[in-house]
Residue frames as a rotation matrix with the C-alpha (Angstrom) as fourth column:
UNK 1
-0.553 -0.442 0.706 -51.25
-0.799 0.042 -0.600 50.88
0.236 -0.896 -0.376 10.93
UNK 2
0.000 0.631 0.776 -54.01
-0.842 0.419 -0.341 48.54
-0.540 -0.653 0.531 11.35
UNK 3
0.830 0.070 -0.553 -53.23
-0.471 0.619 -0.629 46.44
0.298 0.782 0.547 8.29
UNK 4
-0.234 -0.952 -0.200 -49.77
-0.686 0.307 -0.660 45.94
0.689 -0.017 -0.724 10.32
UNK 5
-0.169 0.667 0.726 -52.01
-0.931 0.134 -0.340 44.76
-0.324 -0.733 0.598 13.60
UNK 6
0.687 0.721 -0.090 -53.94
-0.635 0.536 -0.556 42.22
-0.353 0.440 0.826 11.26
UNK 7
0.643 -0.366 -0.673 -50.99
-0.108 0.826 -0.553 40.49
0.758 0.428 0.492 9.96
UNK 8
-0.521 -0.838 0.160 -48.62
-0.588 0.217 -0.779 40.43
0.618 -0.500 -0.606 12.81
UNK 9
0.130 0.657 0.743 -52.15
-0.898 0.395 -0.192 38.89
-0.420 -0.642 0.641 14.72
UNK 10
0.749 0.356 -0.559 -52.14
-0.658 0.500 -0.563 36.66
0.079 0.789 0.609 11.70
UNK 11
0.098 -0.841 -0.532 -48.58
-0.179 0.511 -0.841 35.18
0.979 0.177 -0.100 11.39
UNK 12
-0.823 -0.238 0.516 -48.21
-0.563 0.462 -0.685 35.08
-0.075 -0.854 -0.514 15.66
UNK 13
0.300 0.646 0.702 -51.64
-0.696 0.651 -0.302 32.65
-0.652 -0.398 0.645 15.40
UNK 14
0.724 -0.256 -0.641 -50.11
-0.428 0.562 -0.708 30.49
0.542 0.786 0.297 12.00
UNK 15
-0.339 -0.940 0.028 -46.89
-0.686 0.227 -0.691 30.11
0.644 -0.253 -0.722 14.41
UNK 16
-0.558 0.124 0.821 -48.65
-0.827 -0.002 -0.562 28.90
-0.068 -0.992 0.104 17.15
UNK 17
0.369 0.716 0.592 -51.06
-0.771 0.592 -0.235 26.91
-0.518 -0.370 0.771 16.00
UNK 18
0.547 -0.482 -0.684 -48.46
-0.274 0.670 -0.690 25.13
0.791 0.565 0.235 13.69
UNK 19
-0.431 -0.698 0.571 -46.26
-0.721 -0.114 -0.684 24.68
0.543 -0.707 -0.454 17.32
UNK 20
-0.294 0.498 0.816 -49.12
-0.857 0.240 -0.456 23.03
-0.423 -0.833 0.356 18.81
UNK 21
0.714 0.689 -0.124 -49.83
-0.671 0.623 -0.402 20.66
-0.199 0.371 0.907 16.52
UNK 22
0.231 -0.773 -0.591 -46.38
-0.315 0.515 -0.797 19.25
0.920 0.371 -0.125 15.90
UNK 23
-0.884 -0.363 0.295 -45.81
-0.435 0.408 -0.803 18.79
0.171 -0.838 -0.518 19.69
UNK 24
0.194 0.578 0.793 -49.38
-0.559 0.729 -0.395 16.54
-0.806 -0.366 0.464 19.99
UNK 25
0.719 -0.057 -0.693 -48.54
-0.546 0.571 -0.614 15.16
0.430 0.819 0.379 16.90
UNK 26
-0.208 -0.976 0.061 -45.27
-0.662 0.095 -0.743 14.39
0.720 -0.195 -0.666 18.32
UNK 27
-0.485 0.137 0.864 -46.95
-0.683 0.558 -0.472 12.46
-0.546 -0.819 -0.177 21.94
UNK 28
0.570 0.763 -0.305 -49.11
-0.780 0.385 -0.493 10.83
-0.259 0.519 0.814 19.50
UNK 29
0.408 -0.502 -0.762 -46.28
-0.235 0.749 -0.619 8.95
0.882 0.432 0.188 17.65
UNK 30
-0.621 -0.779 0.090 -44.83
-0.562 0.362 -0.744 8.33
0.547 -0.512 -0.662 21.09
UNK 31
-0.118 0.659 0.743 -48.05
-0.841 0.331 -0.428 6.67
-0.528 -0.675 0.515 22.37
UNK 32
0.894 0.397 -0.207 -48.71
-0.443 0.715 -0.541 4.40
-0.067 0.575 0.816 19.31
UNK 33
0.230 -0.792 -0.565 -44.62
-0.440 0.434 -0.786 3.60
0.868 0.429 -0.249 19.34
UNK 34
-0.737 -0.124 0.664 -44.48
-0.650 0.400 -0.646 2.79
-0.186 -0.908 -0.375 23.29
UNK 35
0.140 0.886 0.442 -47.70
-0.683 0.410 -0.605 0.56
-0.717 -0.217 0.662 22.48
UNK 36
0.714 -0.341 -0.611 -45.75
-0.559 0.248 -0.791 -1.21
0.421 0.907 -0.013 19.54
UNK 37
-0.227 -0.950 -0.213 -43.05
-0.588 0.308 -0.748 -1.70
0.776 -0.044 -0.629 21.26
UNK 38
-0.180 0.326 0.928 -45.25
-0.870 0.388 -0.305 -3.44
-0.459 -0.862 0.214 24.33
UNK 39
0.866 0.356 -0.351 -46.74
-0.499 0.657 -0.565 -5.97
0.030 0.664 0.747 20.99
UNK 40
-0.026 -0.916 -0.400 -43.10
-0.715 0.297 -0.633 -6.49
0.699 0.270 -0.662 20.36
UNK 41
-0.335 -0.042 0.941 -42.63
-0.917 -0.217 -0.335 -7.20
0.219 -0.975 0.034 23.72
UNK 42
0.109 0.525 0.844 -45.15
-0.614 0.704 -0.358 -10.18
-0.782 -0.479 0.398 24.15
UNK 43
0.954 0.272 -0.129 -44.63
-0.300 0.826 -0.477 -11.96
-0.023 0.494 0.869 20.99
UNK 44
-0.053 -0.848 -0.527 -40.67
-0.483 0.484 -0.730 -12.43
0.874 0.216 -0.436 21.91
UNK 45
-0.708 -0.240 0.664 -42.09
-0.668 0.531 -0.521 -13.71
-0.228 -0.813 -0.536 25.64
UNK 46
-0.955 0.265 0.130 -44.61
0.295 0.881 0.369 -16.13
-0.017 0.391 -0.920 23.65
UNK 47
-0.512 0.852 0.112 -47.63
0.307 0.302 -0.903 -14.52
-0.803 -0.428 -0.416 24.90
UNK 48
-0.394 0.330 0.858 -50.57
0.901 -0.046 0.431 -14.07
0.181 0.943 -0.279 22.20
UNK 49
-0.656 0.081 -0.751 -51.40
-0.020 -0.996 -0.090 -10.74
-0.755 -0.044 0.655 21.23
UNK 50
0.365 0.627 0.688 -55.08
0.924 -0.334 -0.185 -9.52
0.113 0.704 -0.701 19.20
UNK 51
-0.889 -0.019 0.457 -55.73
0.156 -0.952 0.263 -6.57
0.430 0.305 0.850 17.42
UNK 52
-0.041 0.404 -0.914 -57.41
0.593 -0.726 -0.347 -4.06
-0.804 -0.557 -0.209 19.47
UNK 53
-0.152 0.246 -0.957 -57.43
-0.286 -0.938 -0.195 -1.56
-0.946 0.244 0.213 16.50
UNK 54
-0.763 -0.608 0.220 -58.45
0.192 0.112 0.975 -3.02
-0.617 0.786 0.032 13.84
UNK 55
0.127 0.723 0.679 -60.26
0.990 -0.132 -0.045 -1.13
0.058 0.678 -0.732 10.93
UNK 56
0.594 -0.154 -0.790 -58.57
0.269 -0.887 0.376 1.44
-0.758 -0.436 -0.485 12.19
UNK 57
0.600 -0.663 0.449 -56.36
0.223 -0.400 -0.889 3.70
0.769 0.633 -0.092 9.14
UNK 58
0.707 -0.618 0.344 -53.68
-0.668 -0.744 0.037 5.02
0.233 -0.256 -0.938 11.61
UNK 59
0.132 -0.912 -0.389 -49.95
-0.792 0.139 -0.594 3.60
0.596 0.386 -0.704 11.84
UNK 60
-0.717 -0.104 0.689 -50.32
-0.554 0.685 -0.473 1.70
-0.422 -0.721 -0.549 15.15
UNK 61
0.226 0.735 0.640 -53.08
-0.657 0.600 -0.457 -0.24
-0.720 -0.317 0.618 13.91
UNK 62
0.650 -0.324 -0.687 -51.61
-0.582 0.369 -0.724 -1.06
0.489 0.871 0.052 10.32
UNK 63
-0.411 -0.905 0.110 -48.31
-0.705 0.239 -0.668 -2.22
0.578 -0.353 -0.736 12.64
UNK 64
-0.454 0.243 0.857 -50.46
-0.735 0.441 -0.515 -4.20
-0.503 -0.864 -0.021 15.08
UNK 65
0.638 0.712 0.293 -52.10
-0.541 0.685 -0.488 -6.25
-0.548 0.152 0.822 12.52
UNK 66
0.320 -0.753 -0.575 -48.90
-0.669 0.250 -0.700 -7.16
0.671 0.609 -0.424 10.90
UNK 67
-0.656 -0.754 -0.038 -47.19
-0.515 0.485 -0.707 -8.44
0.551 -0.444 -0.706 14.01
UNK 68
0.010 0.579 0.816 -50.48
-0.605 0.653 -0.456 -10.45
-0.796 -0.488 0.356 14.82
UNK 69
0.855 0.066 -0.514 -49.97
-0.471 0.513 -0.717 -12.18
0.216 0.856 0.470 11.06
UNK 70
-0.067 -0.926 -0.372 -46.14
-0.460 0.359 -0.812 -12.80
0.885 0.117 -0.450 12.12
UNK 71
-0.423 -0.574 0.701 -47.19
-0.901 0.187 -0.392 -14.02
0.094 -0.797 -0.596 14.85
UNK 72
0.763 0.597 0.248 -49.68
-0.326 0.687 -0.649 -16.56
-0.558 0.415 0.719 13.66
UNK 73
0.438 -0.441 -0.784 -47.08
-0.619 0.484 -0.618 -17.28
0.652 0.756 -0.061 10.54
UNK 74
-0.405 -0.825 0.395 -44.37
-0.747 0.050 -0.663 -18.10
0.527 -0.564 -0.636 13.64
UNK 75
-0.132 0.669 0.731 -46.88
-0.799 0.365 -0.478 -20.07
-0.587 -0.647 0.487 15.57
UNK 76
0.650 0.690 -0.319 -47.72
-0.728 0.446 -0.520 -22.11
-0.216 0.570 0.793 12.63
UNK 77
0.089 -0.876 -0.474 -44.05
-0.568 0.346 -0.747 -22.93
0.819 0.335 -0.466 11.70
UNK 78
-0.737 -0.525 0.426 -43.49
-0.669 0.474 -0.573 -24.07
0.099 -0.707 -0.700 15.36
UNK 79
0.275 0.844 0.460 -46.62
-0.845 0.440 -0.303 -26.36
-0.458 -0.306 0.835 15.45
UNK 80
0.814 0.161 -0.558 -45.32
-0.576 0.345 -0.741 -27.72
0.073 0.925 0.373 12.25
UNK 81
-0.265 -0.861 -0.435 -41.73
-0.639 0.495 -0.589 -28.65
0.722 0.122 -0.682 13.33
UNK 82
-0.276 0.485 0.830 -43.54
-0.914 0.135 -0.382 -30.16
-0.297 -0.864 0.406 16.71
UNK 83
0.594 0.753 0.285 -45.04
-0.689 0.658 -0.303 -32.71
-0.416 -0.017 0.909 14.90
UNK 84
0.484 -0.533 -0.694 -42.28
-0.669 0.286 -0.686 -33.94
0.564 0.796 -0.218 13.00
Protein backbone atom coordinates (compact mmCIF):
# COMPACT_ATOMS: atom_id res chain seq x y z
CA UNK A 1 0.00 0.00 0.00
CA UNK A 2 2.60 2.47 0.69
CA UNK A 3 4.79 1.59 -2.27
CA UNK A 4 1.42 2.64 -4.24
CA UNK A 5 1.45 6.21 -2.13
CA UNK A 6 5.23 6.70 -3.18
CA UNK A 7 4.74 6.36 -6.79
CA UNK A 8 1.44 7.90 -7.43
CA UNK A 9 3.31 11.03 -5.14
CA UNK A 10 6.07 10.43 -7.62
CA UNK A 11 4.46 10.49 -11.14
CA UNK A 12 1.66 13.48 -9.85
CA UNK A 13 5.15 15.66 -8.99
CA UNK A 14 7.08 14.43 -12.65
CA UNK A 15 3.60 15.72 -14.24
CA UNK A 16 3.64 18.82 -12.69
CA UNK A 17 6.79 19.88 -12.62
CA UNK A 18 7.17 18.93 -16.39
CA UNK A 19 3.68 21.34 -16.85
CA UNK A 20 5.40 24.10 -15.26
CA UNK A 21 8.26 24.25 -17.04
CA UNK A 22 6.88 24.07 -20.55
CA UNK A 23 4.39 26.93 -19.81
CA UNK A 24 7.57 29.41 -18.52
CA UNK A 25 9.45 28.01 -21.11
CA UNK A 26 6.69 28.85 -23.35
CA UNK A 27 6.44 33.06 -21.96
CA UNK A 28 10.07 32.90 -22.33
CA UNK A 29 10.05 32.30 -26.15
CA UNK A 30 7.25 34.83 -26.25
CA UNK A 31 9.34 37.54 -24.49
CA UNK A 32 12.59 37.08 -26.55
CA UNK A 33 10.13 36.80 -29.90
CA UNK A 34 7.98 40.09 -28.99
CA UNK A 35 11.59 41.71 -28.37
CA UNK A 36 12.79 40.45 -31.91
CA UNK A 37 10.12 41.43 -33.47
CA UNK A 38 10.47 45.23 -31.80
CA UNK A 39 14.56 44.93 -33.53
CA UNK A 40 12.69 44.09 -36.65
CA UNK A 41 10.64 46.83 -36.14
CA UNK A 42 13.33 49.68 -35.99
CA UNK A 43 15.63 48.57 -38.61
CA UNK A 44 12.58 48.73 -41.34
CA UNK A 45 11.83 52.50 -39.71
CA UNK A 46 15.75 53.27 -40.13
CA UNK A 47 16.36 53.68 -36.55
CA UNK A 48 19.80 52.08 -35.23
CA UNK A 49 19.56 49.31 -33.01
CA UNK A 50 22.78 47.81 -30.45
CA UNK A 51 23.07 44.68 -28.89
CA UNK A 52 21.92 44.75 -25.42
CA UNK A 53 22.69 40.97 -25.03
CA UNK A 54 25.60 40.31 -26.19
CA UNK A 55 27.80 37.36 -24.87
CA UNK A 56 24.82 36.14 -24.04
CA UNK A 57 24.22 32.00 -25.39
CA UNK A 58 20.36 32.28 -25.56
CA UNK A 59 18.28 32.64 -28.96
CA UNK A 60 17.32 36.33 -28.59
CA UNK A 61 20.76 37.35 -28.28
CA UNK A 62 22.27 35.09 -31.16
CA UNK A 63 19.12 36.83 -33.31
CA UNK A 64 19.92 40.34 -32.06
CA UNK A 65 23.44 40.28 -33.10
CA UNK A 66 22.63 39.10 -36.51
CA UNK A 67 20.13 41.80 -37.32
CA UNK A 68 22.70 44.42 -35.90
CA UNK A 69 25.36 42.86 -38.71
CA UNK A 70 22.38 43.24 -41.39
CA UNK A 71 21.94 46.20 -40.35
CA UNK A 72 25.41 47.62 -40.57
CA UNK A 73 25.84 45.38 -44.01
CA UNK A 74 22.47 47.56 -45.25
CA UNK A 75 23.82 50.78 -43.94
CA UNK A 76 27.03 50.28 -45.67
CA UNK A 77 25.44 49.42 -49.10
CA UNK A 78 23.32 52.65 -48.80
CA UNK A 79 26.34 54.93 -47.94
CA UNK A 80 27.96 53.34 -50.88
CA UNK A 81 25.27 53.99 -53.56
CA UNK A 82 25.08 57.76 -51.91
CA UNK A 83 28.26 58.55 -53.07
CA UNK A 84 28.04 57.49 -56.47
Amino acid sequence: MNIIIIVVAVTAGVILGGTAIYVYQGKCRQKELKLLAECMEKILREEKIRETKAGEETLYARLESRLVRIQEMLNGRTEAAEKR
